[in-house]
N, C-alpha and C positions, 0 to 999 in steps of 0.2 A: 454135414450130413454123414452118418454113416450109412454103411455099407446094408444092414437088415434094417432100414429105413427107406432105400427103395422100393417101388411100388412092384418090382418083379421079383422080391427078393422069396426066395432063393432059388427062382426059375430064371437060369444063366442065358443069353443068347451071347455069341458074337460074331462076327463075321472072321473067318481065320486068315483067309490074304491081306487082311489088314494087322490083323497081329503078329503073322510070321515075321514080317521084317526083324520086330524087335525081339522079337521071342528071339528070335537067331540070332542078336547082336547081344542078348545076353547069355547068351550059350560060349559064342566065343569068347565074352568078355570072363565069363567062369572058369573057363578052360585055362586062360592069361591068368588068371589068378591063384590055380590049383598051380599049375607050373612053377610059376615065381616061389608059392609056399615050399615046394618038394626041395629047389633049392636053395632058398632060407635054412629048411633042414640041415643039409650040407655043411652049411656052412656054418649053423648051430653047433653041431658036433665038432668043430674045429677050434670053434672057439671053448667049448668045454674042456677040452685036449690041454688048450693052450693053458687055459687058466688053470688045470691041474697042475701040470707041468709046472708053471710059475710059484704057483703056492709050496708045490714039493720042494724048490730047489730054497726058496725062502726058510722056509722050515728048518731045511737040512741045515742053510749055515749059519741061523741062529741056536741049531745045538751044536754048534764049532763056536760058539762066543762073538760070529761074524753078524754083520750087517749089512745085506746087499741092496743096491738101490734098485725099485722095482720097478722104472723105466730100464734100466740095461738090463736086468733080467728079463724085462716082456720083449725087448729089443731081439737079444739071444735068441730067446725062444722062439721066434717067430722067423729069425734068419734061420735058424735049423727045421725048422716046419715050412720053408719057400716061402714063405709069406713077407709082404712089406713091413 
């Protein structure tokens, strides 16, 4: 059934001490999830860094005639950026 298939439709009742509980557990559960995104972001940006980084130094020493393998380069780069 939908929703403008009820018989009050679109004359809303509810009782709200019944709905607060959850209204509020998805309030905070939004909250946990905005958080988490902001520092996804963070760390988005670090990884775009990194793989700049990576691609530049590949780049550079294939116009030296060189060929770097791109595990020890991401390796490199990430020991100079503190990262694992």
């Amino acid at each position: 059934m939908y929703i403008w298939e009820k018989r009050h439709w679109p004359h809303f009742e509810w009782d709200e001490s019944v709905l607060r509980p959850t209204l509020d557990a998805v309030r905070l559960l939004q909250g946990r999830v905005l958080g988490k995104t902001e520092a996804a972001y963070g760390q988005a940006d670090l990884d775009v860094e990194m793989d700049a980084l990576i691609q530049n130094a590949l780049r550079t020493s294939e116009i030296e005639g060189e060929r770097l393998d791109v595990g020890s380069v991401r390796s490199s780069v990430a020991c100079q950026l503190g990262l694992e």
